[in-house]
C-alpha positions as CSV (number, residue, x, y, z in Angstrom):
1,X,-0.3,-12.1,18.1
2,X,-3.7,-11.1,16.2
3,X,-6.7,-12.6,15.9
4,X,-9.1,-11.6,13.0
5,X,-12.6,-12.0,13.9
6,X,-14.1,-11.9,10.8
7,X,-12.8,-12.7,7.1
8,X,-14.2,-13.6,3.9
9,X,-11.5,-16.2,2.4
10,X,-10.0,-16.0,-1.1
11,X,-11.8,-18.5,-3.0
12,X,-13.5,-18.0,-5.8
13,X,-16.7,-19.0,-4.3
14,X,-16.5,-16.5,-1.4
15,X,-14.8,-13.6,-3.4
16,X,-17.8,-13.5,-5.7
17,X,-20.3,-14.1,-2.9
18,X,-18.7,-10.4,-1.5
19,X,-17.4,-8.6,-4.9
20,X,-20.6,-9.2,-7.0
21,X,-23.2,-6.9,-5.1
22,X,-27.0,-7.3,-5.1
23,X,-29.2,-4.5,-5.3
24,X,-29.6,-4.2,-1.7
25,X,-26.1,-3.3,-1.3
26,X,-25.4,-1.2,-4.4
27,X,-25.1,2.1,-1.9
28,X,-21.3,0.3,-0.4
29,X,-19.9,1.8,-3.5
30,X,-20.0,5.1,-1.5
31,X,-17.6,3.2,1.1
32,X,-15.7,0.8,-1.7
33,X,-15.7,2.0,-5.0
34,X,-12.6,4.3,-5.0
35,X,-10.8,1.2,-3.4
36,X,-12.0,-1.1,-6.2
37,X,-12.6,0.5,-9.2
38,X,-10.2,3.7,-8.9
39,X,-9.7,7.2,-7.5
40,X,-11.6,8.6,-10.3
41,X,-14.9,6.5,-9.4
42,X,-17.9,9.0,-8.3
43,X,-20.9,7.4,-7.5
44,X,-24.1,7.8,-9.9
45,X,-27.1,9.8,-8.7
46,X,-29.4,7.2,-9.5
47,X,-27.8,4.6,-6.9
48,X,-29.3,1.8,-9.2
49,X,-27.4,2.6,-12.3
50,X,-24.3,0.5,-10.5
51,X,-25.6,-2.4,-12.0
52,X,-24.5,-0.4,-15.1
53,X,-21.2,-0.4,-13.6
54,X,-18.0,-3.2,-15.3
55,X,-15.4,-3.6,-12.9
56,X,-12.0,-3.1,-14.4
57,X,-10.8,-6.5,-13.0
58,X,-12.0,-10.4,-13.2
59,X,-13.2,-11.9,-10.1
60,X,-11.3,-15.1,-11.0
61,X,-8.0,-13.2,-11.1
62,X,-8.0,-12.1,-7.2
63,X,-8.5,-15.7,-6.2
64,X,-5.4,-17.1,-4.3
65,X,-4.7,-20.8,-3.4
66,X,-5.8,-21.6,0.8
67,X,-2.1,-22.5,1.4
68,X,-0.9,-18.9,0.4
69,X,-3.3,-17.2,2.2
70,X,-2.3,-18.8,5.1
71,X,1.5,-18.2,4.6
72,X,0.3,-14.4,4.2
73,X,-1.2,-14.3,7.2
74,X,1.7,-16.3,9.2
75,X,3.9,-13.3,7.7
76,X,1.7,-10.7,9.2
77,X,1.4,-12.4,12.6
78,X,-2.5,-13.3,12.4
79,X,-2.4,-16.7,14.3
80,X,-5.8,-17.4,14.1
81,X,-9.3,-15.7,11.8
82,X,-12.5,-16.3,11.9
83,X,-14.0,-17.3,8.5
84,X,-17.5,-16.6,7.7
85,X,-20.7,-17.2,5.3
86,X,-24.4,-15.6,5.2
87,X,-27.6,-16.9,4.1
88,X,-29.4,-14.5,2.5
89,X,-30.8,-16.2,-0.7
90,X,-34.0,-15.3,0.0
91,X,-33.7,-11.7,-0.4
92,X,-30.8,-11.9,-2.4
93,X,-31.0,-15.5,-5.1
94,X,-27.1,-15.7,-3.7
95,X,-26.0,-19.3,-2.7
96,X,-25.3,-20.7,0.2
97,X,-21.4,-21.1,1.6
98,X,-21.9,-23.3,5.0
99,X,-20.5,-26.0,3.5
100,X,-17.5,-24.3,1.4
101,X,-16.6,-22.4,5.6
102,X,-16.6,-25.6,6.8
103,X,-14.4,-27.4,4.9
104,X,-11.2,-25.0,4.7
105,X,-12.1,-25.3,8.6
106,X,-11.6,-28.6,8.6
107,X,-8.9,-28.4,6.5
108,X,-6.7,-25.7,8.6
109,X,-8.0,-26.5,12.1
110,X,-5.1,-24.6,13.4
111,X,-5.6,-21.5,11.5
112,X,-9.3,-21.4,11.4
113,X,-12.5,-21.4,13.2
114,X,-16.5,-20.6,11.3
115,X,-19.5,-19.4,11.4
116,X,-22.2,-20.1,8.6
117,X,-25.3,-18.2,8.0
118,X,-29.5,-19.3,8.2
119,X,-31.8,-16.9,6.7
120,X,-35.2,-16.2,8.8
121,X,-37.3,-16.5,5.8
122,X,-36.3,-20.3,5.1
123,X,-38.3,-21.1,8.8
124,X,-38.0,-25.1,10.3
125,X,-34.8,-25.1,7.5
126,X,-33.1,-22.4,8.9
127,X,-32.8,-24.3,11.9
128,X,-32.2,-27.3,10.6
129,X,-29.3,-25.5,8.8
130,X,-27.9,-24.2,11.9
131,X,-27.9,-27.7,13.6
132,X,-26.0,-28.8,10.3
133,X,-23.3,-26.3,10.8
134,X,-22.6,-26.9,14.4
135,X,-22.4,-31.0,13.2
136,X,-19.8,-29.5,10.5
137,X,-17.8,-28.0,13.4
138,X,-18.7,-24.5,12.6
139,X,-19.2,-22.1,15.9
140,X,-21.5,-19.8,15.0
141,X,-24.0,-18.3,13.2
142,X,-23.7,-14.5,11.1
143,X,-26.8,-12.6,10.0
144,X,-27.3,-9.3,8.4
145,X,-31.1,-7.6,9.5
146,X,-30.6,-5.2,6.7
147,X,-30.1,-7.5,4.3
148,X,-33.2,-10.0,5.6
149,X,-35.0,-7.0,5.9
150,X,-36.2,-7.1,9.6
151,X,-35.3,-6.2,12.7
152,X,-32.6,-8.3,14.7
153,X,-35.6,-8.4,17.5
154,X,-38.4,-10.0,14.7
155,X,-39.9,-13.1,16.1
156,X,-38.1,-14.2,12.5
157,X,-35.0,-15.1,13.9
158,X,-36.5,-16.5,17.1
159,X,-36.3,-20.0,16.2
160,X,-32.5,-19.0,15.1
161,X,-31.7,-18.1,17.9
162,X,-33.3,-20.6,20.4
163,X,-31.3,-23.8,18.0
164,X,-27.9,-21.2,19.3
165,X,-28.9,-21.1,22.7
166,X,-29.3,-24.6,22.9
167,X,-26.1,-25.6,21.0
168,X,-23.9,-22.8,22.5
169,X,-23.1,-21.4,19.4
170,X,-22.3,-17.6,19.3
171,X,-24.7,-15.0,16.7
172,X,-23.0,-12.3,15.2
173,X,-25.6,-10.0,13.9
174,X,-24.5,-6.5,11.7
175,X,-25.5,-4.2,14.3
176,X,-24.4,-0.6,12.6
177,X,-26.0,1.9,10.0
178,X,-26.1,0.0,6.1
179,X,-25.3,1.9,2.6
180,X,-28.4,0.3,1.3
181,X,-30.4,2.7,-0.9
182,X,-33.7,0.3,-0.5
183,X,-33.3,-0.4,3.0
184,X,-34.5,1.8,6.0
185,X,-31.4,3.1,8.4
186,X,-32.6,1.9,11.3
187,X,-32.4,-1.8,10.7
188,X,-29.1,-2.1,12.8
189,X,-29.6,-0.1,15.9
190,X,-28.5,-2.0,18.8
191,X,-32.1,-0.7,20.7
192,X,-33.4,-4.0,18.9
193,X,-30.8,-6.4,20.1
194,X,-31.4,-5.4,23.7
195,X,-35.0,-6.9,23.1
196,X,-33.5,-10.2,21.8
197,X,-31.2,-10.1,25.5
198,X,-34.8,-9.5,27.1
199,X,-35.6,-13.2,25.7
200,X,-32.4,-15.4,25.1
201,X,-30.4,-14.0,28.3
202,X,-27.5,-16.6,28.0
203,X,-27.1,-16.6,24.0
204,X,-23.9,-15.2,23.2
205,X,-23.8,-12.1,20.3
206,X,-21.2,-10.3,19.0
207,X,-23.2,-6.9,17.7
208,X,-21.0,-6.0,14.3
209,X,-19.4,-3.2,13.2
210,X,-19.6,-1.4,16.5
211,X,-23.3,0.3,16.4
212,X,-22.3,3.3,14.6
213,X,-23.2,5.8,14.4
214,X,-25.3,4.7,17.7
215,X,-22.7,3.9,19.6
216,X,-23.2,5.1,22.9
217,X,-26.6,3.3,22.4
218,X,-24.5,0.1,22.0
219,X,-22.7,1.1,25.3
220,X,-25.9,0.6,27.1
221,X,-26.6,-2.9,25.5
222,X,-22.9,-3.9,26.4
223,X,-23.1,-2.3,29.8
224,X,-27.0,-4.0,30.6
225,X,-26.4,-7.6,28.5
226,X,-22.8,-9.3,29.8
227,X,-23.4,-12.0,27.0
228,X,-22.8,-9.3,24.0
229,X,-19.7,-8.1,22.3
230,X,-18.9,-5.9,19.6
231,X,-16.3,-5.8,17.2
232,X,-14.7,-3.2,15.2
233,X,-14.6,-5.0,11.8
234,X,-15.1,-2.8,8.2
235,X,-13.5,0.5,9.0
236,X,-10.1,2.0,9.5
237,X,-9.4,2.0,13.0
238,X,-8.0,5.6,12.7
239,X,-11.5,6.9,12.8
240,X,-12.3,5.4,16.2
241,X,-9.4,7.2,17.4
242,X,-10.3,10.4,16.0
243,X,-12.2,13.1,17.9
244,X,-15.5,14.3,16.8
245,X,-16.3,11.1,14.6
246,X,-19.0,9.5,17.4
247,X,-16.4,6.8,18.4
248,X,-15.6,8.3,21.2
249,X,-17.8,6.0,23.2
250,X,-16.2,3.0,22.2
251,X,-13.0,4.1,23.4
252,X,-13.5,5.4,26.9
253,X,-15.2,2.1,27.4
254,X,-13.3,0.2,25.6
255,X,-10.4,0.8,27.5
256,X,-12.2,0.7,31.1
257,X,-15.6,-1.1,31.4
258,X,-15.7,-3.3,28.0
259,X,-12.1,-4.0,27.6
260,X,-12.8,-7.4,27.8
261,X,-15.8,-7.5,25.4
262,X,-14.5,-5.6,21.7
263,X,-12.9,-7.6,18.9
264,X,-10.8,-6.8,16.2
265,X,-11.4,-7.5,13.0
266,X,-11.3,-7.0,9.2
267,X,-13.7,-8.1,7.0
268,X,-10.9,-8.6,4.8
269,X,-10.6,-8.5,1.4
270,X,-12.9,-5.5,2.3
271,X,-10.3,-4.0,4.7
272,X,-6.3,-4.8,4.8
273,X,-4.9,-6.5,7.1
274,X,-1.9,-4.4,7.6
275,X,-3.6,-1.2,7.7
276,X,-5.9,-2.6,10.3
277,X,-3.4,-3.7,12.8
278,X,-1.5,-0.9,12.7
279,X,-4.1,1.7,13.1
280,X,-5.3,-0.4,16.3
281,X,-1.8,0.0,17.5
282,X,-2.4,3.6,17.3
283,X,-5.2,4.0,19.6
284,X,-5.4,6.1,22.6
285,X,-5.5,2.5,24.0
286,X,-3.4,1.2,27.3
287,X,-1.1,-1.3,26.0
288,X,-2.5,-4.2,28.1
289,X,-6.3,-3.3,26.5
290,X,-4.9,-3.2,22.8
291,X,-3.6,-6.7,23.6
292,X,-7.1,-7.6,24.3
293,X,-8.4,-5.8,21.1
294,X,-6.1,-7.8,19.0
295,X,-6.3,-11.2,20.1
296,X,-7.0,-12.1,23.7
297,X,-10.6,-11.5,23.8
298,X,-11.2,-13.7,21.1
299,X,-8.7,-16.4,22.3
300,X,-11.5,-16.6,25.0
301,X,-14.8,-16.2,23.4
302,X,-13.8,-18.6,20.1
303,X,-11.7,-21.2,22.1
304,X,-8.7,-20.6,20.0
């Protein structure tokens, strides 16, 4: 049984939401662009000349019908994911997809759960929109600091994340370094979502992407703030395993203190889902805690 926190689905709408990046994320290239657009793909000097860029496929032609998807994932033993949207149209003109997540929710009820985004800049409608996407059933609410440009701890996302609190929903927040060539590094260091703990002590996060490369930093957060969890969504699980790449953190106490509190995940179409569940199988992991990785801890936080 898996259980993948954190997918993008394969609609057109969501596909180019992810595929057709803003300035602000030009720099993932460095992570994606042999993956995408070929082995032969080196990234320019001048980080802003990937606007230059032409992929060498059509958005349109990766899209695939809901009911295949989910016959994919049944194949590949992923009971249950966890789709999600982002508000960022402020800093990015990119629209909004609360309403899109909620309705392949309500669709698959079985197969899915959602969160939907709220961008800090919008103010009394961010929190209106929040209160809108627990009313459409969604559970949650994902933000990317890097991509609003402030910290998670900015008095920005306060009203956010009083309208969770008092709703119960769950924040995920991108709490990791960012390939963004305009945006400073520090933006996701999980320092700033121990001040948010300080203030909203019940308010369940989930800090994305693991904190690297400050993960023993997010160790502390986890170890000081029972309400937060991470998840290890947007890499190949091999590295965490590996020795000398800074994840060695994550596995000591993942497998002892936090076993209870790390997710897995995707990010898929970004990451495969084969490749993923495989590597976590690999992990210098006891079986019983890679169980947790894989599904149970969600089972319990999500209500799957």
């Amino acid at each position: 049984m898996v259980i993948d926190n954190l997918v993008f689905p394969p609609t057109l709408e969501s596909l180019k939401y992810n595929l057709e990046l803003p300035r602000v994320q030009y720099g993932y290239l460095i992570l994606f662009g042999k993956r995408y657009l070929g082995e032969d793909f080196e990234m320019p000097r001048n980080i802003d000349d990937v606007g230059k860029i032409e992929f060498p496929f059509k958005i349109e032609d990766l899209v695939m019908p809901m009911d295949k998807f989910v016959e994919m994932l049944d194949n590949l033993d992923i009971d249950h994911c966890v789709l999600f949207a982002m508000d960022e149209e402020t800093n990015t003109g990119k629209p909004v997809l609360n309403d899109h997540i909620a309705g392949l929710v309500r669709e698959y009820p079985d197969k899915f759960k959602g969160f939907g985004g709220a961008d800090p800049h919008k103010g009394k409608k961010a929190v209106e929109q929040v209160q809108k996407a627990y009313d459409d059933g969604l559970i949650g609410i994902a933000m990317r600091p890097f991509i609003h440009n402030i910290y998670s701890s900015s008095k920005k996302y306060y009203p956010i994340y009083s309208k969770c609190d008092e709703l119960d929903m769950i924040v995920w927040l991108h709490t990791s370094m960012s390939w963004s060539h305009i945006r400073r590094m520090d933006l996701g260091r999980p320092l700033y979502l121990d001040r948010v703990c300080l203030d909203f002590p019940e308010l369940r996060f989930i800090a994305g992407h693991g904190g690297w490369p400050w993960v023993t930093e997010l160790m502390g957060v986890l170890w000081r703030r029972p309400n937060v969890y991470t998840d290890i969504t947007t890499m190949n699980p091999r590295y965490i395993g590996m020795p000398g790449t800074g994840w060695e953190p994550l596995i000591t106490y993942g497998n002892s203190l936090f076993q209870d509190r790390v997710l897995f995940g995707t990010s898929w179409p970004l990451m495969p889902f084969e490749l993923c569940i495989e590597e976590v199988k690999k992990l210098p992991l006891k079986d019983s805690v890679k169980e947790k990785w894989l599904h149970k801890n969600s089972e319990r936080l999500f209500g799957f």
